[in-house]
C-alpha positions as CSV (number, residue, x, y, z in Angstrom):
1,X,-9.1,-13.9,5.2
2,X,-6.1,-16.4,4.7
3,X,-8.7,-18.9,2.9
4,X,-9.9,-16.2,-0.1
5,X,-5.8,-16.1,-1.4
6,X,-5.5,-18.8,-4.0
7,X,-1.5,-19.0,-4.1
8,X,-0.2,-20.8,-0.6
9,X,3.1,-19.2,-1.1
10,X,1.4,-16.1,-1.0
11,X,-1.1,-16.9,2.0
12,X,2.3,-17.8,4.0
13,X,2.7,-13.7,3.6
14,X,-0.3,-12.7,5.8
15,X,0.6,-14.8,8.7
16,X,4.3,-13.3,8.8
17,X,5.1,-11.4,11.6
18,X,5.8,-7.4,11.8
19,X,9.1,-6.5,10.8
20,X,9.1,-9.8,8.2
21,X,5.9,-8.2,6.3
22,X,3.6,-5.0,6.3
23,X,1.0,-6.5,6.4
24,X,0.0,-6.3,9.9
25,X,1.6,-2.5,10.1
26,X,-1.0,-2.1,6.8
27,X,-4.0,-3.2,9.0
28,X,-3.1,-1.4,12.1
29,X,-2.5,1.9,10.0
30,X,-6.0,1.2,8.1
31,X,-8.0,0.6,11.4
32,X,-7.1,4.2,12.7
33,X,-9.6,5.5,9.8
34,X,-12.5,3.7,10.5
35,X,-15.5,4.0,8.1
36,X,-13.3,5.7,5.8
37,X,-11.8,4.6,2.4
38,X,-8.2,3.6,2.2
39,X,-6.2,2.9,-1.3
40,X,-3.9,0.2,-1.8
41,X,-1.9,1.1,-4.9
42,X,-0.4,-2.5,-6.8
43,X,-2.7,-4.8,-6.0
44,X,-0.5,-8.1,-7.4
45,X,-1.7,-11.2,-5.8
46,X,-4.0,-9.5,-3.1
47,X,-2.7,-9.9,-0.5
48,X,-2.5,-6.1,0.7
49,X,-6.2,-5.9,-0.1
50,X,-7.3,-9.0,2.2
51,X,-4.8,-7.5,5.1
52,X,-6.5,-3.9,4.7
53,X,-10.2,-5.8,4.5
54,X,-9.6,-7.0,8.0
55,X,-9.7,-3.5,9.4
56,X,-13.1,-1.3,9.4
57,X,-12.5,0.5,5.8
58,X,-13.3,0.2,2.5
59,X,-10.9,-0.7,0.2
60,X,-10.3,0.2,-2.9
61,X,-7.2,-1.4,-4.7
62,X,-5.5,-0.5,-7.9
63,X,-3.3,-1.8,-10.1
64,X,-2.2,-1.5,-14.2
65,X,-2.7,-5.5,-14.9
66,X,-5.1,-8.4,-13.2
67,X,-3.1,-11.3,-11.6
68,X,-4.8,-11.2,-8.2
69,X,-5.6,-14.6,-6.7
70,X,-8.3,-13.5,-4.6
71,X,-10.5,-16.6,-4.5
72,X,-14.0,-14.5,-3.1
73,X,-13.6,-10.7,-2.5
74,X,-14.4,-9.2,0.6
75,X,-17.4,-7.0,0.8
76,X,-15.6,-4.2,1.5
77,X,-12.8,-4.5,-1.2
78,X,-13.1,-2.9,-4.6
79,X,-10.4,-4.3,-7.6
80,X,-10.1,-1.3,-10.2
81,X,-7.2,-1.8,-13.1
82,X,-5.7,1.3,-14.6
83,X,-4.4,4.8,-13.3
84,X,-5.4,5.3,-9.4
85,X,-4.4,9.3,-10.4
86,X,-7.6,9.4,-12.1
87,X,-9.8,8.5,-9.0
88,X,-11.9,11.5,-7.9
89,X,-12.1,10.0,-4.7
90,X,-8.9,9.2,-4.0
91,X,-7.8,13.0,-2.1
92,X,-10.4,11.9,0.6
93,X,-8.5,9.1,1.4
94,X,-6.6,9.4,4.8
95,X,-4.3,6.5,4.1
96,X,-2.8,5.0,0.9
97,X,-0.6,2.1,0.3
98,X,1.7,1.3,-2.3
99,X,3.6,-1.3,-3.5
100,X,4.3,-1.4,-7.3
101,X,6.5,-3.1,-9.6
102,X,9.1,-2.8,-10.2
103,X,10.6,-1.0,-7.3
104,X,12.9,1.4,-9.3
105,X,12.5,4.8,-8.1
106,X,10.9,6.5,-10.6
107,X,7.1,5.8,-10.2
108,X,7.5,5.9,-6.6
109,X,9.0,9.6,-7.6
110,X,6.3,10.6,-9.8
111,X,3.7,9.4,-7.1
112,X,5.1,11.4,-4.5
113,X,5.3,14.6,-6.6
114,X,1.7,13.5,-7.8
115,X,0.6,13.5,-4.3
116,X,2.5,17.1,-4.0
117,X,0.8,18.7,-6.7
118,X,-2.4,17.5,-6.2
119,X,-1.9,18.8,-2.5
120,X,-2.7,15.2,-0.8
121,X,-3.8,15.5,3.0
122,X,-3.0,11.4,4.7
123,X,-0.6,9.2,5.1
124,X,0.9,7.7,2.8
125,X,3.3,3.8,3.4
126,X,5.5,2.9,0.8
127,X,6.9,-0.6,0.6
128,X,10.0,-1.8,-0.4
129,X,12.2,1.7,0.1
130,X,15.7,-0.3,1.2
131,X,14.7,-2.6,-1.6
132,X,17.5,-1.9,-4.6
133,X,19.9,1.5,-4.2
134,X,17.5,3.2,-6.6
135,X,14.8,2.7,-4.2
136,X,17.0,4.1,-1.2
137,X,18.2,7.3,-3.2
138,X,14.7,7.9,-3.8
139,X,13.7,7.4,-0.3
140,X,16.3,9.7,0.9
141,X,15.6,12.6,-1.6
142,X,12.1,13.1,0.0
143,X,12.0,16.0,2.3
144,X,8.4,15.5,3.3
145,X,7.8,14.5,6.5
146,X,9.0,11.2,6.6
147,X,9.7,8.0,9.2
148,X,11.1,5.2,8.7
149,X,9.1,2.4,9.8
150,X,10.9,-1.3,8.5
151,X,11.5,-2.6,12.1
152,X,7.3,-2.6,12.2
153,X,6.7,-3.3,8.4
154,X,8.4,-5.0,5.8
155,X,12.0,-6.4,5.8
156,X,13.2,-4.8,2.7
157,X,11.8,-1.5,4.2
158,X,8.6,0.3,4.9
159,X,8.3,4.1,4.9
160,X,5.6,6.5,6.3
161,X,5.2,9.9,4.3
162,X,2.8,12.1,6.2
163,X,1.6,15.0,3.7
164,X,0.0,18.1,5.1
């Protein structure tokens, strides 16, 4: 997996451990659904998508622009650019990542109430939540069922929204 990301800087990111990077915390989540589809919303360099190809899903990544270095893709990765809101196939997902730029507050609002509206049943990880203030008022407006989970994920935070 470490060999298909073009950017060494980048690569360095997959082999950090838990608590530096989600990564691992990504995979572990994922391989609880296996044979299922997980999302993983901001695709940026890839790296997200090669972690979550490790596990037994498919994935399908999303983001608004291409800069991905993904030198080969994964058989069981799918790159889409544009609006993951528009996937019909994305409320069967049990588990969706995101990570999107920038980390201000207000997508990661309008994708929670998204996932409200539409009546999303999974979990949900969210990277980045101690990040800016923005992103920390944001994380503590959300009255969903929530858990904090940076100590396991990502050193600028990680968060766990479970919808029902």
């Amino acid at each position: 997996m470490y060999s298909l990301l073009a950017n060494d800087h980048y690569r360095q990111y997959l082999l950090s451990p838990a608590g530096s990077e989600h990564h691992k915390l990504i995979t572990l989540v994922a391989s609880q659904f296996p044979g299922k589809t997980v999302y993983d919303i901001g695709t940026h360099f890839g790296t997200s998508s090669l972690a979550l190809s490790t596990a037994p899903v498919k994935v399908i990544s999303y983001d608004i622009v291409n800069v991905r270095q993904v030198t080969r893709v994964p058989d069981n990765v799918e790159y889409k650019i544009g609006d993951f809101r528009f996937d019909s196939e994305l409320l069967a997902s049990p588990f969706i990542f995101i990570d999107v730029d920038p980390h201000d507050g207000i997508q990661e609002k309008a994708f929670h109430e998204f996932f409200l509206t539409v009546r999303y049943k999974g979990i949900t990880l969210w990277d980045d939540i101690h990040l800016t203030p923005v992103m920390e008022q944001w994380w503590n407006s959300i009255e969903s069922h929530k858990v904090d989970l940076t100590k396991l994920g990502h050193a600028s935070g990680t968060g766990m929204i479970v919808y029902k």
